[in-house]
Every structure is written in structure tokens, then in C-alpha cells.
C-alpha positions in Angstrom: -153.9 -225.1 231.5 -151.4 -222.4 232.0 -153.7 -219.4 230.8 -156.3 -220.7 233.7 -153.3 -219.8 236.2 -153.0 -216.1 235.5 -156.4 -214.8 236.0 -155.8 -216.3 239.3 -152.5 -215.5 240.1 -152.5 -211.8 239.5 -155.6 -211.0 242.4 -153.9 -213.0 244.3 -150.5 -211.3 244.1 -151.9 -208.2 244.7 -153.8 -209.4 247.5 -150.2 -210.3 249.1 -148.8 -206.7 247.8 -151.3 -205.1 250.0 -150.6 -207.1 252.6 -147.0 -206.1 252.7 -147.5 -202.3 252.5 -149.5 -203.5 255.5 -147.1 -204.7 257.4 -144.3 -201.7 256.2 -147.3 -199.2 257.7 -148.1 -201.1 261.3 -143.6 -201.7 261.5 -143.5 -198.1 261.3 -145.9 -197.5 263.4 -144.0 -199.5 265.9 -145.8 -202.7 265.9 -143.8 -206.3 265.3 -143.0 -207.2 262.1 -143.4 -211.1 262.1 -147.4 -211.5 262.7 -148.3 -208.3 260.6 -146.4 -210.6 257.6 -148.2 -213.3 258.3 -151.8 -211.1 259.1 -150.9 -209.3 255.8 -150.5 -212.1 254.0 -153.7 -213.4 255.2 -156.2 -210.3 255.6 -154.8 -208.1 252.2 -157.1 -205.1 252.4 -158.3 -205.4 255.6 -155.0 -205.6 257.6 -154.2 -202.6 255.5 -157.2 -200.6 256.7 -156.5 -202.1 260.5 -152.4 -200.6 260.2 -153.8 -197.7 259.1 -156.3 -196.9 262.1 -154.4 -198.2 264.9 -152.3 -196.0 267.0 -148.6 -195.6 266.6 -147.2 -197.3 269.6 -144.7 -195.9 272.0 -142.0 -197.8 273.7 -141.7 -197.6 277.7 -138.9 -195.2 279.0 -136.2 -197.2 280.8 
């Protein structure tokens, strides 16, 4: 039973990985944190490639 766990577990950690540099990529950019954790978590690759085409966004002056 246990060796049926890894072959699933490891794509799937890496799917969450991704999702975190993700996340790091569209916080720097100046986009919330909390739903690009939880899009990360869910989308992997493809929240990735979103982070990385979007815009970096720009605060309002006071």
C-alpha cells in the first residue's frame, strides 16, 4: 500500500511547488498574497504562466 502513495505524491508536490513560486512571482509583482496561495495551489503550472504575464501592479499615490 505505501509504495502506491509515492508515485502519487511526488507530481503532486511539485504541482504545489509550482504553485508557490507562483504566488512569490504575482506577491512581487504587487498582487495579494492570500488567493494566489490558494490559485497556486489549485492551477500549478498555469497560475505560474498567468503570474508571469500579468502586469506588475502599481499602488495609487495618496
Amino acid at each position: 500500500m505505501a509504495d502506491s502513495i509515492t508515485p502519487a505524491f511526488i507530481p503532486m508536490l511539485l504541482h504545489c511547488a509550482v504553485g508557490l513560486v507562483a504566488a512569490q512571482v504575482a506577491f512581487r509583482k504587487g498582487y495579494d498574497l492570500g488567493p494566489w496561495m490558494l490559485w497556486g495551489t489549485i492551477g500549478g503550472t498555469v497560475a505560474l504562466l498567468d503570474a508571469f504575464r500579468r502586469p506588475p501592479r502599481r499602488l495609487p499615490e495618496r
